[in-house]
C-alpha positions in Angstrom: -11.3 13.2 -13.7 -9.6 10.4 -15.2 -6.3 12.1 -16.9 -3.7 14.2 -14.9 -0.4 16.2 -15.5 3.1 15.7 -14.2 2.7 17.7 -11.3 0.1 16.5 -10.1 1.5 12.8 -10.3 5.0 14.8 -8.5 2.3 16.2 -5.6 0.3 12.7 -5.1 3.2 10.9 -4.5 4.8 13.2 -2.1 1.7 13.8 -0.2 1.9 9.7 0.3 5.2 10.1 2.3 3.3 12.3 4.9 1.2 11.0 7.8 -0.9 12.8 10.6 1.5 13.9 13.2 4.8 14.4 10.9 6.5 17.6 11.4 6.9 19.2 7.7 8.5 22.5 6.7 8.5 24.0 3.3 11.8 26.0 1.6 11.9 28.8 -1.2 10.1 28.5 -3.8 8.9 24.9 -3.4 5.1 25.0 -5.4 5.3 21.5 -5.4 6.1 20.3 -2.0 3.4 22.9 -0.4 0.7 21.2 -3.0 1.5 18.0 -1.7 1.1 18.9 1.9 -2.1 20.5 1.1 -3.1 18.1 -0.3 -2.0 15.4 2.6 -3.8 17.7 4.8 -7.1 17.6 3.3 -7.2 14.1 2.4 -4.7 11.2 3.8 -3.0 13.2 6.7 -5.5 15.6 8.3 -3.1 16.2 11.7 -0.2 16.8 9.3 1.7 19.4 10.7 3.1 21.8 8.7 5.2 25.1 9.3 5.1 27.0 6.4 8.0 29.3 5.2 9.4 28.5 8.6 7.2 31.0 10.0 3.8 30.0 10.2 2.2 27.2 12.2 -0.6 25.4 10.7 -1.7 27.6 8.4 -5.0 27.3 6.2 -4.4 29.3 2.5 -7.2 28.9 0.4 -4.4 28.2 -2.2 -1.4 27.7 -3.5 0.0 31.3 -3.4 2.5 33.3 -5.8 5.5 33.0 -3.5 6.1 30.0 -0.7 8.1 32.4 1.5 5.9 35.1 2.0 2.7 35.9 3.9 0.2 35.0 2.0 1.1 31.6 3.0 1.1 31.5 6.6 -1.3 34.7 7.4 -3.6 32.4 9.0 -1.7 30.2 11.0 -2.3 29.2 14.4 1.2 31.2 15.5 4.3 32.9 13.8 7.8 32.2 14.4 10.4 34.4 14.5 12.2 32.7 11.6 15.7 33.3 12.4 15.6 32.8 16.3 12.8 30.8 17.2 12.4 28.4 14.3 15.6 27.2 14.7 15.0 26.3 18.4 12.8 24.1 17.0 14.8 22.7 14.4 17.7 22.1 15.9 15.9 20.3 19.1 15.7 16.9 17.3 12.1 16.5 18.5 10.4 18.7 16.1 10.3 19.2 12.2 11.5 16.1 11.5 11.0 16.4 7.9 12.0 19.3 5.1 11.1 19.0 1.2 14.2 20.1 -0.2 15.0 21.1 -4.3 18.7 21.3 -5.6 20.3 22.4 -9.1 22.0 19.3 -8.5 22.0 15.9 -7.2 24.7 12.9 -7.2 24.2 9.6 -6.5 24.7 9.8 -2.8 22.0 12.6 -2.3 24.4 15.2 -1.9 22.8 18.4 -3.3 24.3 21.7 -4.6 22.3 25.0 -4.6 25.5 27.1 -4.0 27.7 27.1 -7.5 28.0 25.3 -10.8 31.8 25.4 -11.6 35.2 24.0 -10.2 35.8 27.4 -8.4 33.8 28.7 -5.9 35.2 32.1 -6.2 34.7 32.4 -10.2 31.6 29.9 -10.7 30.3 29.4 -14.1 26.7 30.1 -12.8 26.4 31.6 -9.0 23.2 29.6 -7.5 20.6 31.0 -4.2 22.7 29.3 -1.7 21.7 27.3 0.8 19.1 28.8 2.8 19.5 26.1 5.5 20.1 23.1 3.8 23.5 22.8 5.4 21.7 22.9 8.6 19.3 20.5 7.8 21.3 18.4 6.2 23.2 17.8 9.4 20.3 17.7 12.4 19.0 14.5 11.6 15.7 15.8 9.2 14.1 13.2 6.6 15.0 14.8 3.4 12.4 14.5 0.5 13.8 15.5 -2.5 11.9 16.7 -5.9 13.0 17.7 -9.3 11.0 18.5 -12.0 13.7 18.6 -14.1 15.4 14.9 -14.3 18.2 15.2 -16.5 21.9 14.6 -16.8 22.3 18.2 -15.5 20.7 17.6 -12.4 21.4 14.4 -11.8 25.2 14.2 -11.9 27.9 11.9 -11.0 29.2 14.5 -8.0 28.2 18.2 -6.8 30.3 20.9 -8.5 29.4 22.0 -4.0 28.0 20.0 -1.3 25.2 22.8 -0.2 23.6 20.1 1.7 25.1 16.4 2.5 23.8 13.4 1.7 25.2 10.1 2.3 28.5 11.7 1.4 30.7 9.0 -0.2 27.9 6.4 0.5 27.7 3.2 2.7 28.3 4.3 6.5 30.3 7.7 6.3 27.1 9.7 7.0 26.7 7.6 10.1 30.3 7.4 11.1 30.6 10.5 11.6 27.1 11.3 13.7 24.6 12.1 11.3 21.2 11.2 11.8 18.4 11.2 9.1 19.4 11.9 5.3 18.0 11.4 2.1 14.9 9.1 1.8 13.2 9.6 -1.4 14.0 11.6 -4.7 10.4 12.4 -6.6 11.2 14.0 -10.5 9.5 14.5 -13.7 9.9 10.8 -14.7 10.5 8.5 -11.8 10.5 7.8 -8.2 13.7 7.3 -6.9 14.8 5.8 -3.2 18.4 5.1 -1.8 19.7 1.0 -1.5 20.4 0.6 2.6 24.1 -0.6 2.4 25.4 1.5 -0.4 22.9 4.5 -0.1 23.3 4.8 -3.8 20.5 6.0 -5.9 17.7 3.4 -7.3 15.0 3.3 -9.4 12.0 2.8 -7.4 9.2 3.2 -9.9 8.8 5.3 -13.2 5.7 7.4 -14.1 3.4 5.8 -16.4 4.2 6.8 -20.0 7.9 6.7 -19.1 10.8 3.5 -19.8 13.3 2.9 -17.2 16.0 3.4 -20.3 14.1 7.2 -20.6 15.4 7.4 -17.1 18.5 5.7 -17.4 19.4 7.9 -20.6 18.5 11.1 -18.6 20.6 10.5 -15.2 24.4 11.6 -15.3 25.4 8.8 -13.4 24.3 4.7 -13.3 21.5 3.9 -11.1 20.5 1.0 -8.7 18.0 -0.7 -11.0 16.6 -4.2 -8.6 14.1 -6.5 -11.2 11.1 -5.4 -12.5 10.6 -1.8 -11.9 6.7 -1.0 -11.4 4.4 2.5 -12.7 4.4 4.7 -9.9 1.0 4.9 -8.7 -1.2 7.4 -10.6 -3.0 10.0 -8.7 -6.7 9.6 -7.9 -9.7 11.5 -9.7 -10.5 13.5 -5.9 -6.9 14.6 -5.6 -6.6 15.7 -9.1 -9.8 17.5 -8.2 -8.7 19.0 -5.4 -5.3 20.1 -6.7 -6.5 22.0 -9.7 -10.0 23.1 -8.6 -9.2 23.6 -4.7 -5.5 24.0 -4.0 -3.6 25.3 -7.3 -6.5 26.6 -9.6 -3.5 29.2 -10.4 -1.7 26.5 -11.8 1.8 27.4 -9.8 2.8 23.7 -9.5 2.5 23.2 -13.4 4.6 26.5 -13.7 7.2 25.3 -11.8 7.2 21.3 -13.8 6.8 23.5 -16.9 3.3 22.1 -18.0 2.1 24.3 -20.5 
């Protein structure tokens, strides 16, 4: 297989950021980030290990199921945890589940992200979003946040949250350090680009774009201006085995191109 779909390009490049003996946990409704581990798992990063839902330990589904927060994901794990005792024993150690695929509404330029409300008043939003579901929390242990968007637009991308569901890099440069936060935002993987944040400013910047796509298409569609550092290179197409594997082995259902709206 020599062609490949936007999701598939989204799940290749985040299964690159995993290696055997990373910590990984999944959130709601997160298609995409689950594919990627999969896929990590069964080619790049075999001792990848990955606690689905936050309940199951090493699970083995034969594939991509309906919902990433139910049992059908984890039903064969190794172990359950308790989700809202146990788990976070783990989480909030700082020696395990060091990194958390996380999806927001919306995203600034400092990697602050909003799933909470879309509106100047919290109390009368225009649109009333899940919440955070622990993002807060994770946001503020010291995880490796991996960020995906299928979706890149000036809607999602914006010049600042409408709510700070999870922080970022806050106002940028040190203030996430200065006042004793670990971790943060690493990497941003949407629909048309790669995007990473510059060390001194932490601001958003254009790491690679996906083959077919301009940095000026990705300029045009972000809400606020990005970091762009010389010649911006294609972001690395994914192999004929993974595309293999992800629509014959891992999503035959075709959840991932659901979710990046690939008809």
């Amino acid at each position: 297989m020599t062609d490949y779909t936007v999701d598939e390009i989204m799940c290749a490049t985040l299964a690159a950021q995993f290696a055997d003996g990373d910590e990984v946990c999944n959130g709601m409704a997160s298609f995409i980030p689950v594919a990627a581990i999969m896929l990590a798992r069964m080619t790049t990063a075999p001792d990848l290990v990955w606690l689905a839902g936050a309940a199951g330990v090493d699970p083995r589904p034969d594939r991509v199921p309906a919902s990433t927060l139910e049992s059908p994901l984890w039903r064969d794990s190794v172990m359950y945890l308790e989700q809202y005792s146990d788990f976070w024993h783990y989480a909030q150690s700082g020696r395990h589940l060091q990194t958390f695929c996380v999806g927001a509404a919306q995203l600034d330029r400092y990697g602050n992200a909003n799933n909470s409300v879309i509106g100047d008043d919290y109390h009368r939003p225009k649109v009333r979003l899940p919440g955070t579901a622990g993002l807060a929390d994770m946001g503020a242990l010291g995880k490796r946040l991996l960020y995906w968007n299928p979706n890149h637009s000036a809607r999602s991308l914006v010049e600042k949250v409408d709510f700070v569901s999870c922080p970022g890099y806050l106002g940028g440069g040190d203030e996430r350090e200065r006042l004793g936060l670990g971790g943060g935002p690493e990497l941003v993987v949407t629909n048309l680009a790669v995007l990473d944040f510059e060390p001194q400013s932490h601001h958003l910047r254009l790491r690679s774009v996906h083959p077919g796509v301009t940095v000026e298409q990705v300029l045009q569609s972000t809400g606020f201006e990005l970091i762009v550092q010389g010649d911006v290179p294609e972001t690395v197409k994914p192999t004929p085995e993974q595309v293999r594997l992800l629509r014959e082995v891992i999503d035959p259902d075709g959840m991932c191109k659901r979710e990046a709206g690939v008809k």
